[in-house]
C-alpha positions in Angstrom: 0.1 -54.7 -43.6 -2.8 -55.2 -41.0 -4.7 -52.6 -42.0 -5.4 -54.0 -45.9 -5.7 -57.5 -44.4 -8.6 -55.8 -42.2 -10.0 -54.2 -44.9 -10.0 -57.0 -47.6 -10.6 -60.5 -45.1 -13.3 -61.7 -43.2 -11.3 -62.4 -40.1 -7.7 -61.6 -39.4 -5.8 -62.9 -36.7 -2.5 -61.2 -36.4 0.2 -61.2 -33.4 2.6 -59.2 -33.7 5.0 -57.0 -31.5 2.7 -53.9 -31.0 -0.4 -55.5 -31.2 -2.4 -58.7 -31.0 -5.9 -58.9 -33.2 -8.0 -62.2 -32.7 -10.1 -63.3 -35.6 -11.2 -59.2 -36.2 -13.4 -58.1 -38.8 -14.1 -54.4 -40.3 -17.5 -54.3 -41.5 -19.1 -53.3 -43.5 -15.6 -53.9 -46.1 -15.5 -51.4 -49.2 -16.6 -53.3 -52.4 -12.8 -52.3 -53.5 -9.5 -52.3 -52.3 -8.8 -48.8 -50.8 -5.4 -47.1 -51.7 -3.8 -46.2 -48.6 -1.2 -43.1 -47.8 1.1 -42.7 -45.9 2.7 -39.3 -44.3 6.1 -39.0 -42.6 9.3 -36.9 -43.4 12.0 -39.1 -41.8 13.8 -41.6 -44.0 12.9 -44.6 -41.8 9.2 -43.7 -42.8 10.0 -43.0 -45.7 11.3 -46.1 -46.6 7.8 -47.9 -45.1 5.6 -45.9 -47.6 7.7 -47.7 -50.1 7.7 -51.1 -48.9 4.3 -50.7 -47.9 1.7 -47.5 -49.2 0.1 -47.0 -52.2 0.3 -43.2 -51.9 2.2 -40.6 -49.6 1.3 -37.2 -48.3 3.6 -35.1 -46.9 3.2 -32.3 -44.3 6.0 -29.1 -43.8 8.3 -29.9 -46.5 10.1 -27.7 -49.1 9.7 -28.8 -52.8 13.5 -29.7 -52.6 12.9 -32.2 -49.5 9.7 -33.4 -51.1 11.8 -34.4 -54.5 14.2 -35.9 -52.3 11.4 -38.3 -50.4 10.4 -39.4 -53.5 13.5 -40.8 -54.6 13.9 -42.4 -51.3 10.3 -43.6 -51.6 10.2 -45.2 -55.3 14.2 -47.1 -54.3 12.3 -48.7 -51.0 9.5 -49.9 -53.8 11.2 -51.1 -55.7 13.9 -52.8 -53.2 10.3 -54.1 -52.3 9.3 -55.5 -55.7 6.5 -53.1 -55.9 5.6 -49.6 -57.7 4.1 -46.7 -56.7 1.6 -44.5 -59.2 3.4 -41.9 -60.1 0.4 -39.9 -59.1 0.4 -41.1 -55.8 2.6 -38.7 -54.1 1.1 -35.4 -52.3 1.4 -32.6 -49.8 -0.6 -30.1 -48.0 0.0 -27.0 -48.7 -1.3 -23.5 -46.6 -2.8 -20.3 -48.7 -2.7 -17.2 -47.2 -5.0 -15.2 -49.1 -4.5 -11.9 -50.0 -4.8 -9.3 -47.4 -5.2 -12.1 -44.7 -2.9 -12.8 -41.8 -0.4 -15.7 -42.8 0.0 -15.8 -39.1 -1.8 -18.8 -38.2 -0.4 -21.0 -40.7 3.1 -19.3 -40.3 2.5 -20.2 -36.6 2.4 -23.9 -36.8 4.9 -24.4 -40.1 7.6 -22.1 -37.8 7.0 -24.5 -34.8 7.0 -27.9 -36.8 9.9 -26.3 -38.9 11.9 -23.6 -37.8 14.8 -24.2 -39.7 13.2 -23.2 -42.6 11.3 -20.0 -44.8 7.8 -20.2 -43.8 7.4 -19.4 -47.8 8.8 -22.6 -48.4 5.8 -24.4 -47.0 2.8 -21.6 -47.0 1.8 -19.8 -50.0 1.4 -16.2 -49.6 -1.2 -15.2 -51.4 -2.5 -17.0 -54.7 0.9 -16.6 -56.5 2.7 -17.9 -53.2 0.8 -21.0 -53.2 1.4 -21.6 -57.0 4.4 -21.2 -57.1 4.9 -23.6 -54.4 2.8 -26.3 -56.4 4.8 -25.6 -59.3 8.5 -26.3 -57.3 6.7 -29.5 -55.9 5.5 -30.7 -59.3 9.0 -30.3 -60.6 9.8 -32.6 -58.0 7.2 -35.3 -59.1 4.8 -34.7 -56.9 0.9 -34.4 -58.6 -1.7 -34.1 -55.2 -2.0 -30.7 -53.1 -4.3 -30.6 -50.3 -4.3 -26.7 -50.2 -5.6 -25.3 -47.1 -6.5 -21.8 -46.2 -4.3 -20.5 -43.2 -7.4 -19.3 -40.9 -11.3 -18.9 -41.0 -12.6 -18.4 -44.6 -15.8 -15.6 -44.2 -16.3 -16.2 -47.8 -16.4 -20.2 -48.7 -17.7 -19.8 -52.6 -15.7 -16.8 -53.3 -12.9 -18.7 -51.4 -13.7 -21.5 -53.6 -14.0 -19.4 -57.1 -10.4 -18.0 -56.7 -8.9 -21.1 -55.6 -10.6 -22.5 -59.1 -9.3 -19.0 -61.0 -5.7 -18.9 -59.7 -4.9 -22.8 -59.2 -7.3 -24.6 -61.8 -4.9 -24.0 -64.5 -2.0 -25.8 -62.7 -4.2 -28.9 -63.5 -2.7 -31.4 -65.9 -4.2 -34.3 -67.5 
């Protein structure tokens, strides 16, 4: 991959079929190797965070097609040779919290998925959104990026019942 080449070599010269790079350089480098994620829902990108990511997020998916990435995910790794951290594997999820609109996050999840229950990807309300990182933990996954669905008024009371309702979903 270009990108950890650019990130762990002085000078990389790559020329490939979308791109040419001629002796380029990202500086400053980090003093470590950086895990990089991918997204994607399709198989064929999928199958590239396999052969390829150390991590993978995923965006509007149900817990059931998030369980089913994975296994396509961990089989392109190790068709690859390689592994993946079993706590490398992620999604974003939306919180509507309660007594606010679920509108603006019902808005976007309906148009990048209408074929599915906007409760499958948005939490409504603290016990929504739980529940929703309980059915994706069942299917292996152990990151949530949870998001609320519109302007917060109330950031550290925001933050206090995210800690109250969610904190004890934390393992190890």
């Amino acid at each position: 991959m270009v990108l950890r080449r650019l990130l762990t070599e002085d000078s990389v010269t790559h020329h490939g079929e979308f791109f040419t790079l001629d002796d380029a350089a990202v500086l400053p480098r980090p003093a470590a190797p950086l895990d990089l994620w991918l997204g994607g829902r399709a198989d064929a990108g999928l199958r590239r965070a396999g052969r390829l990511a150390d991590g993978w997020l995923a965006s509007f998916l149900t817990p059931a097609e998030t369980a089913r990435a994975r296994g396509i995910i961990e089989t392109a790794a190790r068709d690859a040779g390689r592994t993946i951290d079993d706590d490398h594997y992620g999604t974003n999820l939306w919180v509507a919290p309660p007594g606010a609109d679920p509108g603006p996050a019902r808005a976007p999840a309906g148009a990048q998925r209408p074929d599915v229950d906007w409760r499958d990807i948005v939490g409504d309300g603290w016990d929504g959104v739980a529940e929703l990182v309980r059915r994706h933990a069942d299917g292996g996954l152990t990151k949530f990026v949870v998001r609320p669905t519109g302007p917060v008024a109330d950031w550290p009371g925001f933050l206090d019942r995210f800690t109250t309702e969610l904190g004890p979903l934390q393992s190890g």
